[in-house]
Structures are given as structure tokens and as C-alpha cells.
The first five atom37 places (N, CA, C, CB, O) and aatype in JSON, in Angstrom:
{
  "aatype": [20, 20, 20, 20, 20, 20, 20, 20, 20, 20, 20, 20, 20, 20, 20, 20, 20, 20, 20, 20, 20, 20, 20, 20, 20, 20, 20, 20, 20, 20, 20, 20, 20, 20, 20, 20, 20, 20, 20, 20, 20, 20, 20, 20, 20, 20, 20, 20, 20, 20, 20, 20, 20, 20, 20, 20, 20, 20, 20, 20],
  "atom_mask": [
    [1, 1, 1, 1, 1],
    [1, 1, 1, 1, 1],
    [1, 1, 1, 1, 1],
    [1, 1, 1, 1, 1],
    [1, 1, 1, 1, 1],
    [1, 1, 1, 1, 1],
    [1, 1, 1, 1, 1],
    [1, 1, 1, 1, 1],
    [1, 1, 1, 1, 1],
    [1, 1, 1, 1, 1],
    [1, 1, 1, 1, 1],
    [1, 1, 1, 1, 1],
    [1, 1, 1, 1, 1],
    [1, 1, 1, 1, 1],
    [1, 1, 1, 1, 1],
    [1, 1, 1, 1, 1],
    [1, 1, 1, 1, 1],
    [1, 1, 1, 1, 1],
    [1, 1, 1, 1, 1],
    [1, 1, 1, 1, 1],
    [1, 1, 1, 1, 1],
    [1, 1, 1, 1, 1],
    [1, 1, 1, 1, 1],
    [1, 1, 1, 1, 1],
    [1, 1, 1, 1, 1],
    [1, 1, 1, 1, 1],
    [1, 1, 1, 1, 1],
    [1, 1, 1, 1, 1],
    [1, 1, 1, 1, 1],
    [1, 1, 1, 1, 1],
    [1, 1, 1, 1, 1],
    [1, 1, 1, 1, 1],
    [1, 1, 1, 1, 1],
    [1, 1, 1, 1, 1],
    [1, 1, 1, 1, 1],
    [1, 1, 1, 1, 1],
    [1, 1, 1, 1, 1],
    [1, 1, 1, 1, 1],
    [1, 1, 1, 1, 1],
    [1, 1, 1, 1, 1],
    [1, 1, 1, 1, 1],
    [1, 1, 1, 1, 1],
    [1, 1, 1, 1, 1],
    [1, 1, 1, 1, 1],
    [1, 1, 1, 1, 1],
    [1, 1, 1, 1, 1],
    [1, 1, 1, 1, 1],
    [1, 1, 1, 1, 1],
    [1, 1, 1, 1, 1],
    [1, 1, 1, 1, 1],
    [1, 1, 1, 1, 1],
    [1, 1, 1, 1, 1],
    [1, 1, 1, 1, 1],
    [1, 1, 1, 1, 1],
    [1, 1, 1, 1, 1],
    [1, 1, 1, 1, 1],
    [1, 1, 1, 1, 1],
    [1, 1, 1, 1, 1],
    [1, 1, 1, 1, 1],
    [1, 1, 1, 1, 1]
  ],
  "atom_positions": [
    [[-0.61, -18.66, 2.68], [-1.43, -17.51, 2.98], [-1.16, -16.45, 1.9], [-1.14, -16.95, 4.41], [0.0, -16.31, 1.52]],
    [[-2.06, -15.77, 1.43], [-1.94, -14.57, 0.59], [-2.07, -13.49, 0.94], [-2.57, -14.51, -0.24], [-2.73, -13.1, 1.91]],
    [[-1.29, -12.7, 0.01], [-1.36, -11.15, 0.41], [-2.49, -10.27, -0.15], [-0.07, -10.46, -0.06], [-2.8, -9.94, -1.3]],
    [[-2.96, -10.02, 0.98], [-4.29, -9.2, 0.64], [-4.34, -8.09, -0.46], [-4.71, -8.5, 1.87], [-4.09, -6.96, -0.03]],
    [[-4.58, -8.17, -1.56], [-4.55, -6.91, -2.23], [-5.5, -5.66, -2.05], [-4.63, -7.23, -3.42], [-6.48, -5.69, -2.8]],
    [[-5.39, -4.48, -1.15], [-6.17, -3.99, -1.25], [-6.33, -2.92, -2.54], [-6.2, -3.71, -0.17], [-5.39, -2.67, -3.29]],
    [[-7.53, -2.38, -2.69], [-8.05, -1.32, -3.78], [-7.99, -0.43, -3.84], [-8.91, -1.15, -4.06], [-7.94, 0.12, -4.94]],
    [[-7.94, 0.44, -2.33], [-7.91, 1.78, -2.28], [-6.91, 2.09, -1.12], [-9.31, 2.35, -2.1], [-6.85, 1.43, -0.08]],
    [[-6.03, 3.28, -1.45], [-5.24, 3.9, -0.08], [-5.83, 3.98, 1.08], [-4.82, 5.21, -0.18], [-6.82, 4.71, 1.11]],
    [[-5.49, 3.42, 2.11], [-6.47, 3.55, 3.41], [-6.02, 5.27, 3.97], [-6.02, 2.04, 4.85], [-6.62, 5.59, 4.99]],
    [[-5.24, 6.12, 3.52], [-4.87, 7.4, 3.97], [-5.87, 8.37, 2.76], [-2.97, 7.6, 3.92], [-6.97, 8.69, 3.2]],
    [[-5.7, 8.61, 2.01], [-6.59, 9.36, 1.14], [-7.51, 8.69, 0.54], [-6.0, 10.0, 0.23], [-8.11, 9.4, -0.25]],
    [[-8.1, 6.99, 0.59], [-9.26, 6.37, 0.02], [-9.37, 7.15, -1.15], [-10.54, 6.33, 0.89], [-10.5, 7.25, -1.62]],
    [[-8.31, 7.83, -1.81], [-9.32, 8.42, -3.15], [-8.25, 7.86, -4.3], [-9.64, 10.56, -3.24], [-8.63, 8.13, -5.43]],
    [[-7.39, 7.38, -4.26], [-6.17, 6.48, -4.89], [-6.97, 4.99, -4.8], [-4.43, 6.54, -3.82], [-7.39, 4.26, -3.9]],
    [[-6.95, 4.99, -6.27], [-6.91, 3.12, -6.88], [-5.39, 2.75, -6.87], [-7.57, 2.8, -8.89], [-4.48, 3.2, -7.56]],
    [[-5.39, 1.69, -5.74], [-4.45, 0.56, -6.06], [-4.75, -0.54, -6.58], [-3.89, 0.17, -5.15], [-5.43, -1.44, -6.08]],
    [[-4.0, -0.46, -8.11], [-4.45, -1.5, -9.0], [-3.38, -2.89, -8.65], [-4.35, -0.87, -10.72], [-2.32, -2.89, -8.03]],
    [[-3.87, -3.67, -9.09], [-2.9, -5.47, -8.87], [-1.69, -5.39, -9.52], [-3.68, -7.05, -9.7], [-0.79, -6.15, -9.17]],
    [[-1.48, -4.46, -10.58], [-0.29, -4.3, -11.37], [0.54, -2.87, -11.0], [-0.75, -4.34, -12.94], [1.69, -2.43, -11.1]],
    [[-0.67, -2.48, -10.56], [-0.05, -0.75, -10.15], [1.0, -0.39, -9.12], [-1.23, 0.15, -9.54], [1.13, -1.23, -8.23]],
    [[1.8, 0.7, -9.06], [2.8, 1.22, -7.74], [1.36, 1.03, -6.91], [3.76, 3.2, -7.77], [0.21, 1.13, -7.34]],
    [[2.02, 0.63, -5.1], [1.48, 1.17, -4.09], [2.39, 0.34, -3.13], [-0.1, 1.08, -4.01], [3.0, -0.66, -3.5]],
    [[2.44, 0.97, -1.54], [3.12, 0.69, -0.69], [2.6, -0.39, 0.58], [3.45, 1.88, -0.37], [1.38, -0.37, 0.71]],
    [[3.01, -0.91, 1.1], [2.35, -1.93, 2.29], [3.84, -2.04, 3.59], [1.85, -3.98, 1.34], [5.05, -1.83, 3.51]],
    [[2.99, -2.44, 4.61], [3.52, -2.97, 5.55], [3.44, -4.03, 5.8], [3.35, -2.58, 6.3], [3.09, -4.8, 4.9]],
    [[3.74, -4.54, 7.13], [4.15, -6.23, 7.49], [2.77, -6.57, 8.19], [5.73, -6.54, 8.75], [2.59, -7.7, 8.65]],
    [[1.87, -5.65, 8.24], [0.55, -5.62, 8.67], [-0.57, -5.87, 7.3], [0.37, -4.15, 9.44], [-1.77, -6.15, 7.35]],
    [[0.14, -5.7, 6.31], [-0.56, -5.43, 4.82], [-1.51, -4.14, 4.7], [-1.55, -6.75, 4.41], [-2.32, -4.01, 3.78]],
    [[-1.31, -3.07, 5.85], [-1.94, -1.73, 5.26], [-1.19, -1.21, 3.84], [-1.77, -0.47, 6.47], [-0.15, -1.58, 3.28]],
    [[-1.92, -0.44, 3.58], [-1.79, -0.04, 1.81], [-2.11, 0.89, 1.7], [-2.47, -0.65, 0.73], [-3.27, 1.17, 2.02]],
    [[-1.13, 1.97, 1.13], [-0.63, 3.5, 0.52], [-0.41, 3.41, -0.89], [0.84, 4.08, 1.16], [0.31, 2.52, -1.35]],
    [[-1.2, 4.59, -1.92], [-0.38, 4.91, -2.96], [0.88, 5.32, -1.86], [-1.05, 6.15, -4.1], [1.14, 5.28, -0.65]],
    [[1.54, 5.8, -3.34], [2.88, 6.16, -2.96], [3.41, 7.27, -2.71], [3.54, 5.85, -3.64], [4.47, 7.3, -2.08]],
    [[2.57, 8.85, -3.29], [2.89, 10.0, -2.42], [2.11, 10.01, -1.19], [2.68, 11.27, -3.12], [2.49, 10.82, -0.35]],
    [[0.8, 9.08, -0.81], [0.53, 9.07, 0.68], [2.12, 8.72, 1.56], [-0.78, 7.72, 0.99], [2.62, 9.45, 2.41]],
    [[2.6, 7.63, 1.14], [3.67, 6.84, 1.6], [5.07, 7.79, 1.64], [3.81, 5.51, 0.61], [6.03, 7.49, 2.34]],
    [[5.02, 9.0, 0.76], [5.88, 9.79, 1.0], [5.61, 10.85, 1.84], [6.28, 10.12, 0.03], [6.58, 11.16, 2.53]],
    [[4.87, 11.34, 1.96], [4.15, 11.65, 2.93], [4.26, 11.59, 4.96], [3.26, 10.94, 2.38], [4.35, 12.28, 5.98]],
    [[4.21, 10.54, 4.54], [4.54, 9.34, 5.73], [5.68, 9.11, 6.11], [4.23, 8.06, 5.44], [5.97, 8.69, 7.23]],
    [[6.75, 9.47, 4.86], [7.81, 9.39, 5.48], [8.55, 7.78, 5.36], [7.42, 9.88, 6.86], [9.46, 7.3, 6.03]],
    [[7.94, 7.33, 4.51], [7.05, 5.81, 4.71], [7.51, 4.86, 6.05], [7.38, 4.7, 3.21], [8.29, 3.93, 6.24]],
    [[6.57, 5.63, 6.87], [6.67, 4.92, 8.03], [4.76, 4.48, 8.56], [7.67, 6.08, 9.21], [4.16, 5.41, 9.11]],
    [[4.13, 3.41, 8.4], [3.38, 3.29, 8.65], [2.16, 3.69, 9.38], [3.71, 2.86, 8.65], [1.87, 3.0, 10.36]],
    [[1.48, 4.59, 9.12], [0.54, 5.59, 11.07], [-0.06, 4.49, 11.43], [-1.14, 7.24, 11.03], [-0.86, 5.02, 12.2]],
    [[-0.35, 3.2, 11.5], [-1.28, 2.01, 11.99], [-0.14, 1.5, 13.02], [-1.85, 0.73, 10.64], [-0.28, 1.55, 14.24]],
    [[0.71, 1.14, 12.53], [1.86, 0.11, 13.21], [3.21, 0.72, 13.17], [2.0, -1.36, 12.41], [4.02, -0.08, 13.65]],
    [[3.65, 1.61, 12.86], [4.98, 2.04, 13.08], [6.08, 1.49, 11.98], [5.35, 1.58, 14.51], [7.2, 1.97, 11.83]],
    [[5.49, 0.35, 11.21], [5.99, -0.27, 10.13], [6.69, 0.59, 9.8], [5.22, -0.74, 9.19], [6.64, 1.77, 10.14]],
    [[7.61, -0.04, 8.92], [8.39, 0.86, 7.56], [7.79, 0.0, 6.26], [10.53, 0.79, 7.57], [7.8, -1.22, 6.09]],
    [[7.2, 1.2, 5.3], [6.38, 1.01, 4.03], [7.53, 0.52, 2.81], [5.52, 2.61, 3.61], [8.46, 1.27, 2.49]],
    [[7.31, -0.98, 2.12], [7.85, -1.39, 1.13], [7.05, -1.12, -0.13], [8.13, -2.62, 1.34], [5.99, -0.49, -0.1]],
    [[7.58, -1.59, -1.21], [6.59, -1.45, -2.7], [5.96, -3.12, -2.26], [7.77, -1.27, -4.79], [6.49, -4.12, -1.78]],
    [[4.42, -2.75, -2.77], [4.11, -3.91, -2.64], [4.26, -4.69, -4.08], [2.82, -3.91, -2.03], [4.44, -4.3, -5.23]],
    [[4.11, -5.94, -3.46], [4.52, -6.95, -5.29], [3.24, -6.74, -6.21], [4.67, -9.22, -5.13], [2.13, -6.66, -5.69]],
    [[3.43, -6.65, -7.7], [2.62, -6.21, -8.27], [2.25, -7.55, -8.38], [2.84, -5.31, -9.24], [3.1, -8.44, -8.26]],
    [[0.74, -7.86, -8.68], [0.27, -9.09, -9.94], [-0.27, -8.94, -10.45], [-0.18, -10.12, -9.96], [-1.04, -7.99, -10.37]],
    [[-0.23, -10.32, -11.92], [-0.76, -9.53, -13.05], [-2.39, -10.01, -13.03], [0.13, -9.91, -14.61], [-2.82, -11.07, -12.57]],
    [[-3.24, -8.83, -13.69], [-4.69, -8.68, -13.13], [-5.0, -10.46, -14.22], [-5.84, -6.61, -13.77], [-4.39, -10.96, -15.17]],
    [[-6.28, -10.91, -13.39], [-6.83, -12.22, -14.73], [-7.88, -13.04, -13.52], [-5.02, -13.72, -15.61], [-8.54, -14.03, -13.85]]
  ]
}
């Protein structure tokens, strides 16, 4: 199964999360840049998660 990459911060939608770029996820695969995620406290508002760096890949 793969990890969903999403594109945009689901908290401010105005942040590109690029495939290579910083951004944060949970065990749910929601997705934060990373001052949303500080913000947050990085504690997830969907699931209560605690927010990791997600793995970068390289774009192709």
C-alpha cells in the first residue's frame, strides 16, 4: 500500500506540499506544512495523532 502524497495543507490549503518538500502527516496520512504543524502543536485536529515529517520522494 502507498502513502498518499498529498499537495496541499489540509489546515491553510494555501501551502504546496511538494514530493521532495518539508511537510508533516499522521498515521491517518492527513498533511500539514510545517508551521501549520507547529501550530498544532503537532498534534493532529482530525485524529489526535502526533504529526511526523513525512518521507520525502524524489519527483519523476
Amino acid at each position: 500500500m502507498a502513502l498518499e502524497m498529498r499537495e496541499r495543507c489540509e489546515r491553510c490549503d494555501t501551502a504546496v506540499l511538494g514530493p521532495d518538500g518539508p511537510a508533516l502527516i499522521c498515521s491517518y496520512e492527513c498533511s500539514f506544512c510545517v508551521p501549520c504543524g507547529d501550530a498544532m502543536e503537532g498534534v493532529c485536529p482530525n485524529c489526535g495523532g502526533e504529526l511526523v515529517r513525512r518521507p520525502r520522494r524524489v519527483a519523476g
